[in-house]
N, C-alpha and C positions, 0 to 999 in steps of 0.2 A: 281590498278586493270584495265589490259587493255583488251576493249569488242569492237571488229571489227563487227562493224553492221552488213558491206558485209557481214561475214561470219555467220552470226545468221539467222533462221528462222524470216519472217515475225511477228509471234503474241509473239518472244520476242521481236522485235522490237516497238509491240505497247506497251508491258509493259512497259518496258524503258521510253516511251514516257509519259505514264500515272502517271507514279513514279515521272517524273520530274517536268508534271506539278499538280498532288497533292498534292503531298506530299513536294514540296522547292527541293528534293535532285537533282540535276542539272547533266548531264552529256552531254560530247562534243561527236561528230560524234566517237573517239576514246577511248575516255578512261572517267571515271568518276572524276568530279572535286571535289577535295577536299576542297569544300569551308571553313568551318570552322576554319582550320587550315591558309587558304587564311587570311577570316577576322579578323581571331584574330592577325596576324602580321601584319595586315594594322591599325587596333586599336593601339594596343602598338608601334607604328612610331608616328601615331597619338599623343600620350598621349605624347610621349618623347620629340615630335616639339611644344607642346602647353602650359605643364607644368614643375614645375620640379618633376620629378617620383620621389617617393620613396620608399626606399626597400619595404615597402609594398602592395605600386604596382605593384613592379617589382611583384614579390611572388605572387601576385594573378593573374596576368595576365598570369604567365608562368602555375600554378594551371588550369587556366580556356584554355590556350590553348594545354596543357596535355589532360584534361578532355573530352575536344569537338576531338580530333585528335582521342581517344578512340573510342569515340562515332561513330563517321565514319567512323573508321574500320570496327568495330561490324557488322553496317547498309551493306557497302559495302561486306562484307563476307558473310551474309545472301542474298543478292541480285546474288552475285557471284554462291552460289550454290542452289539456286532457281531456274535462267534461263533455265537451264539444263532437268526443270521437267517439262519445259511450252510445253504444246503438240500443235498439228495444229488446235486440235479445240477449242484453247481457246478462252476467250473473253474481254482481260484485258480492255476492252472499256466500260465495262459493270459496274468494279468494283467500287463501291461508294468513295468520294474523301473522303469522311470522317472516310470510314474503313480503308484506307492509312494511312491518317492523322494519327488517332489511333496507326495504326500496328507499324510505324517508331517510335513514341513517343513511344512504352512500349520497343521493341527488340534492341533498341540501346546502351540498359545497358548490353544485353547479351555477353557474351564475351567466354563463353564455348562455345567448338569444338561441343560437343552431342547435347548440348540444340539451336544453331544457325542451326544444321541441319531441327531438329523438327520448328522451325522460319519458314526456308527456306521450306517448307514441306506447310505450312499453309498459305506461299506466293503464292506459284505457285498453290497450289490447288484452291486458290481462285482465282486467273487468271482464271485456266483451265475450271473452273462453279462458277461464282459469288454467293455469297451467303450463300458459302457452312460453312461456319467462323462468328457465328454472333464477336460481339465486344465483347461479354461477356467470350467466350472461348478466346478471345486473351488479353482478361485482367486478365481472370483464368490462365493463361500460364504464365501470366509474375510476379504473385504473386508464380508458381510453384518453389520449391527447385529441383535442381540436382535428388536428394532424392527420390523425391515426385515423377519426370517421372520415377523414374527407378522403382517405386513400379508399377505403371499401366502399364507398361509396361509389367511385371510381370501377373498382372493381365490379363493383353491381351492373353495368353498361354491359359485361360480357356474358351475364348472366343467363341460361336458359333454365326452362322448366322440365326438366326429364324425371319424373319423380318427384323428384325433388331438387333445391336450386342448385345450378350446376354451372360454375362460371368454366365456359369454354377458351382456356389458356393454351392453342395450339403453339405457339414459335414465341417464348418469352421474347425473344429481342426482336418482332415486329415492328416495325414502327408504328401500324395501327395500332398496337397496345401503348406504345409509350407516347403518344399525345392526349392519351386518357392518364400519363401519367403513372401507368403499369408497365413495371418493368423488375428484372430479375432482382436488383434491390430492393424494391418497394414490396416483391413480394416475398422474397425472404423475412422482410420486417413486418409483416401481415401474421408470415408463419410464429414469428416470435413473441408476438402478444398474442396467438390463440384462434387467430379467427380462422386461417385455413390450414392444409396442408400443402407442402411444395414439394416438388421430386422436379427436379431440374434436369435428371437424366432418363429418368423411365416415366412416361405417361401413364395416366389412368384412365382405368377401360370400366363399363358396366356389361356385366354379362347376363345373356337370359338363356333359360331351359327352354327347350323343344324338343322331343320327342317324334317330332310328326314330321321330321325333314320340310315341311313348307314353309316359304316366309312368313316371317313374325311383322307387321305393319302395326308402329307405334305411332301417336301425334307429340309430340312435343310442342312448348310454345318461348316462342321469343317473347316476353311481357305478355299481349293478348294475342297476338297473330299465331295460330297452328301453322306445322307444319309435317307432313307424314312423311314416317321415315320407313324403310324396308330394311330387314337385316334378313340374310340367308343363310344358306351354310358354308358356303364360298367364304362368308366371313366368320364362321367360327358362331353367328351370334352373339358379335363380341361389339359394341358400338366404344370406339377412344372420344376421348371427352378431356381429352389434354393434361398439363401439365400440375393442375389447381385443381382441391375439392374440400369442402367447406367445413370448419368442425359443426360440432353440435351448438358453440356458441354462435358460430357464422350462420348457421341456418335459422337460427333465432334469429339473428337481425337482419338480416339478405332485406325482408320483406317491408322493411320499414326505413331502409338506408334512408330515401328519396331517390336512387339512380335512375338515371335515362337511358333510353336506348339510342341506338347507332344505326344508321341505315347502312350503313357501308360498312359495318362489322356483321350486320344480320346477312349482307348477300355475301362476304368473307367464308361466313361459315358453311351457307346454302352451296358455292360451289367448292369448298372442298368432299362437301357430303356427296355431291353429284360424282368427282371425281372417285371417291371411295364405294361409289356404289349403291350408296344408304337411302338415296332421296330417286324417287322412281317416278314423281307428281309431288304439286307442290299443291296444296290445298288452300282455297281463298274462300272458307268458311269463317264466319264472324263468331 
């Protein structure tokens, strides 16, 4: 992987810099060194000038400099299409040597195209704002299967923005849910590796303070499209938001899954809000 500094913005140049010296992975004005693959041929000259090797050394050493040349692939391919996302205000000077440390130690097993991009997504986001990645969603990541991302991804489709992301799970056994592939099973298994919370029996509601007995008029948004919403006191100022609500690790990744939206899940929603009272105007502000 060859990366011509001249030609890089300055704040991938500090990443670069920050990578090399937190994390070991080394790279020259030009291209990134493949150490490992370096050491483990200087090892096995070693072993061959000092002992007599035998096949069984041979075999592990060729094993282990297999295994590590993998490994720095992985690393560098994740790095490669990370750089690309680091914008002018980032602050990779910021980032903790020890979330490095972490980050390089779990993603260097990853070796899938999909799953190194969501990697590379989690690098450069946290260049761009430190912070935004505790250690524990990059340790939930790297326990994730293939599988596992393509189901929350999935789930990202029902996704809105009330706050914060808020996948609207009204009637798990919908069939508009289960042709995205969500459904009571899939979300039970969502619940089990960490990324949301289920309650299959009692829905979740966000509640707001009023004092002033008048409606509360919030916007919410489907992806980019608003939409205002009216809550009164007829409803308690209680808005239900369904079945599903997202851990702290979900809310980490919600924003990077890649999900799509639905047109025909986004008017699903708009008329039961009309039915409930919530939606008084629909707003078609850009």
């Amino acid at each position: 992987m060859d990366i011509n500094i001249g030609d890089v913005a300055k704040p991938v140049t500090a990443l670069i810099k920050k990578i090399s010296n937190a994390a070991g992975i080394l790279f020259e004005p030009y291209q990134v060194v493949r150490m490992a693959k370096v050491e483990a041929e200087r090892e096995l000259i070693r072993a061959e000038s000092q002992i007599k090797t035998t096949d069984l050394h041979r075999r592990a050493f060729s094993r282990f400099l297999d295994e590590e040349a993998k490994k720095q692939r992985n690393i560098e391919e994740i790095i490669q299409c990370a750089l690309p996302q680091v914008v002018g205000r980032s602050r990779p000077d910021q980032v903790e040597d020890d979330w490095l440390t972490n980050f390089f130690d779990k993603c260097r097993l990853i070796s899938d195209a999909e799953m190194q991009t969501l990697w590379s997504r989690i690098l450069a986001g946290e260049a761009n704002d430190p912070g935004s990645y505790s250690k524990r969603t990059v340790n939930s990541l790297a326990s994730m299967d293939k599988s596992d991302a393509y189901l929350f991804t999935k789930l990202g489709t029902f996704a809105w923005t009330i706050g914060e992301v808020t996948p609207l799970i009204y009637d798990p056994v919908n069939e508009l849910y289960a042709r995205h592939d969500i459904t009571t099973v899939s979300l039970k298994h969502l619940e089990s590796i960490g990324l949301i919370e289920f309650n299959e029996l009692r829905p979740f509601t966000i509640s707001y303070k009023n004092k002033t007995g008048m409606p509360i008029k919030l916007t919410v948004l489907y992806y980019e499209e608003p939409i205002q919403i009216e809550l009164s006191g007829q409803s308690g100022y209680i808005l239900g938001v369904g079945h599903v609500r997202l851990t702290q690790v979900g809310q980490e990744l919600a924003p990077i899954c890649g999900s799509t939206p639905d047109d025909e899940f986004r008017n699903y929603v708009v008329t039961k809000w009309k039915e409930w009272g919530y939606i008084t105007e629909e707003t078609t502000e850009n």
